[in-house]
C-alpha positions as CSV (number, residue, x, y, z in Angstrom):
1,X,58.4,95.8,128.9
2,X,61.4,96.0,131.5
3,X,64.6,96.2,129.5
4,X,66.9,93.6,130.5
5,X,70.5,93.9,131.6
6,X,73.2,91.8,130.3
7,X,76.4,91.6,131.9
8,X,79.9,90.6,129.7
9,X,83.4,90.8,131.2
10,X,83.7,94.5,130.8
11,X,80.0,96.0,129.6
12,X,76.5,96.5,131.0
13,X,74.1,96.7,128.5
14,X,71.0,98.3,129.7
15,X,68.0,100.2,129.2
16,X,68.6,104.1,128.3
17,X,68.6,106.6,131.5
18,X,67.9,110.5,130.9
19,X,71.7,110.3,132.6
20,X,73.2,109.4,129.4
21,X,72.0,112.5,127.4
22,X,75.0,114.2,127.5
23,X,77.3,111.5,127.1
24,X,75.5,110.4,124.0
25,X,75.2,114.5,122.5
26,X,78.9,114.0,123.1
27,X,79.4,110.9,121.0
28,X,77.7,112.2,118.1
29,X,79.3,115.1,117.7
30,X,82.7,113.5,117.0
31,X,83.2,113.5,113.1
32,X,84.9,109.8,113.9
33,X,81.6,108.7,115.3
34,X,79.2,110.5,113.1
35,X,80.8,109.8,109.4
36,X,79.3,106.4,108.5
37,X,75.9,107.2,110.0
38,X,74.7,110.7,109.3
39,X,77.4,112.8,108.2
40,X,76.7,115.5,110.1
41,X,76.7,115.5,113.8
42,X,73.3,115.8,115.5
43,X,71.5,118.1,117.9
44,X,70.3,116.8,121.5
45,X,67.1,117.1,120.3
46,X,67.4,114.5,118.2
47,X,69.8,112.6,120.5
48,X,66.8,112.6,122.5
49,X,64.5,111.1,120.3
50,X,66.7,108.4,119.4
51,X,67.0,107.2,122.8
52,X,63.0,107.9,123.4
53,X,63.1,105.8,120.1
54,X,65.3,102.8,121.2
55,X,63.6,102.5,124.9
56,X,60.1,102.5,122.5
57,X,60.9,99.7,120.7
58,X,61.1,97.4,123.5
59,X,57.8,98.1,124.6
60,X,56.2,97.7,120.9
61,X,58.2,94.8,119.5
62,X,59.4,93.1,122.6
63,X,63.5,93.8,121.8
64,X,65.1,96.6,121.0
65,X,68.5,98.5,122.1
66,X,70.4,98.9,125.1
67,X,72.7,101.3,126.2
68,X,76.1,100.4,126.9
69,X,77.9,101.1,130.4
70,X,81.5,100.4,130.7
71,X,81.6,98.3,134.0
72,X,84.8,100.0,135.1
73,X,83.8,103.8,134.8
74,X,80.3,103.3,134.7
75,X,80.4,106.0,131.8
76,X,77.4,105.5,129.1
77,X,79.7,105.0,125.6
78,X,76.8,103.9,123.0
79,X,74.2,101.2,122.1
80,X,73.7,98.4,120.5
81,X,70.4,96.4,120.0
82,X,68.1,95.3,117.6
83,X,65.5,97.4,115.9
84,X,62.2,98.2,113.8
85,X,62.5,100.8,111.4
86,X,60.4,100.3,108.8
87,X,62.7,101.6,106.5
88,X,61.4,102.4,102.5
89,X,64.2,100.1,101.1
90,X,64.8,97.5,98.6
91,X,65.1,94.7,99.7
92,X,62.0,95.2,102.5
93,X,63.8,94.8,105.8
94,X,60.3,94.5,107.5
95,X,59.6,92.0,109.8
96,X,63.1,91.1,110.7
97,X,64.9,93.0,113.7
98,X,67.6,95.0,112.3
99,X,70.6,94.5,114.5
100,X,73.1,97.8,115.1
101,X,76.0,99.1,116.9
102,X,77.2,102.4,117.8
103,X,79.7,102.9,120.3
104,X,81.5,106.4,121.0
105,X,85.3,107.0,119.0
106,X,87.2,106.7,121.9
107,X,86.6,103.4,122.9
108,X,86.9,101.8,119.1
109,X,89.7,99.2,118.9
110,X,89.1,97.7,122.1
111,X,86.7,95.1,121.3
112,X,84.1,96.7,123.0
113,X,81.6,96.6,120.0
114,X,82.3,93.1,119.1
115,X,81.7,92.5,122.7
116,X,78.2,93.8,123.1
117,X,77.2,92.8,119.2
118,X,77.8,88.9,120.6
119,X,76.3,89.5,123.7
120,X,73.0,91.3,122.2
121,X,73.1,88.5,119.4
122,X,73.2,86.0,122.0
123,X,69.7,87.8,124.1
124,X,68.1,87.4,120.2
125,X,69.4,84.2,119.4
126,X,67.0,83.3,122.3
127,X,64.5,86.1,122.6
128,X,64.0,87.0,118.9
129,X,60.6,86.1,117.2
130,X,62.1,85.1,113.7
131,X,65.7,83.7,113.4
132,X,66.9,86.1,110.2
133,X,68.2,89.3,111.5
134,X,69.5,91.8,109.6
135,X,72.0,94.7,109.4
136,X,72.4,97.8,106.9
137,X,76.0,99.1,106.7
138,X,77.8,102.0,104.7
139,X,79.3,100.8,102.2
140,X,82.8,102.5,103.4
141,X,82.5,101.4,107.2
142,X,84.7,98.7,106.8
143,X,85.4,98.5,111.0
144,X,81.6,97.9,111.0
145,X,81.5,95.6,108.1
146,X,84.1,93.4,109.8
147,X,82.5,93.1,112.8
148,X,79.1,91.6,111.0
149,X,81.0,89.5,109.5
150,X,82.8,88.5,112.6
151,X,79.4,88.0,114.3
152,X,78.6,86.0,111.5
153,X,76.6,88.2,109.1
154,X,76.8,87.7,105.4
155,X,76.1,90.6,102.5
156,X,72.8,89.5,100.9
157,X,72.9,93.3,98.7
158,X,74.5,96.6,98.1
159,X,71.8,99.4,97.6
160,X,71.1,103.3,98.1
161,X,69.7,103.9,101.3
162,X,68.7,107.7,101.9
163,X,71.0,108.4,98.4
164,X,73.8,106.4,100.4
165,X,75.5,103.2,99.3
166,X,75.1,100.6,102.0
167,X,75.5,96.6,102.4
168,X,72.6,94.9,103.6
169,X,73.8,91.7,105.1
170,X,71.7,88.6,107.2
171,X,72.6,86.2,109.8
172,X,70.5,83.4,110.7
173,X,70.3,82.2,114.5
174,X,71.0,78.7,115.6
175,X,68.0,77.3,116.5
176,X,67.1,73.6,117.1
């Protein structure tokens, strides 16, 4: 499946290009970046595979996430999407695209990620196969847990993920 490109006032999101290696090895090497996700910053082999991972879920479920271009530069500065991970967690998250976010440090407080989270949304609201999506959050990224709920996701549970605290939250599409 062709990935397709949405267009907001300042964003392109887009399918992953072997271009935006580097920019993303960048990105997660930033302690600002990397503290609510892994903790750790991560190799470009595994930058790699994420991205091999993203592009892979468009072709197996149909959706997945896109990479996102600042239209002005044309610089790569994250993703956001939708994705299958079959995670082992309690709640099951399976069967309903998990919807994420991830946009380099020096871009945050510019409303880029609230920005491509409503444009994204917008694609699943009327793309999506089901219309409960769902989003797992650390517990202490509170600039992420205000955007859900700015996008309109509610907490449904707070787990351990991985031995981490996290908020799972839900957002049902408007559908008639």
């Amino acid at each position: 499946m062709e990935v397709p490109v949405i267009e907001t006032a300042r964003l392109r999101l887009r399918g992953h290009y072997p271009g935006d290696l580097a920019a993303s090895v960048a990105m997660w090497q930033e302690p600002a970046f990397y503290q609510h996700l892994t903790g750790h910053p991560l190799p470009e082999e595994e930058i790699w595979t994420k991205m091999l991972r993203h592009m892979g879920v468009w072709h197996i479920c149909g959706y997945g996430f896109w990479a996102v271009e600042e239209k002005a530069t044309g610089h790569y500065i994250g993703a956001v999407g939708f994705g299958e991970w079959q995670r082992d967690i309690t709640p099951s998250l399976k069967g309903f695209p998990e919807v994420g976010w991830v946009l380099a440090a020096h871009t945050h407080g510019r409303g880029y990620a609230a920005e491509a989270a409503q444009a994204a949304l917008a694609w699943g609201d009327a793309h999506l196969p089901v219309a409960r999506t769902v989003c797992l959050v650390d517990i202490g990224n509170l600039a992420s847990l205000r955007l859900a709920a700015k996008v309109g996701y509610q907490e449904i549970d707070r787990v351990f993920y991985k031995g981490i605290p996290v908020v799972l939250l839900e957002r049902f599409a408007d559908r008639p």
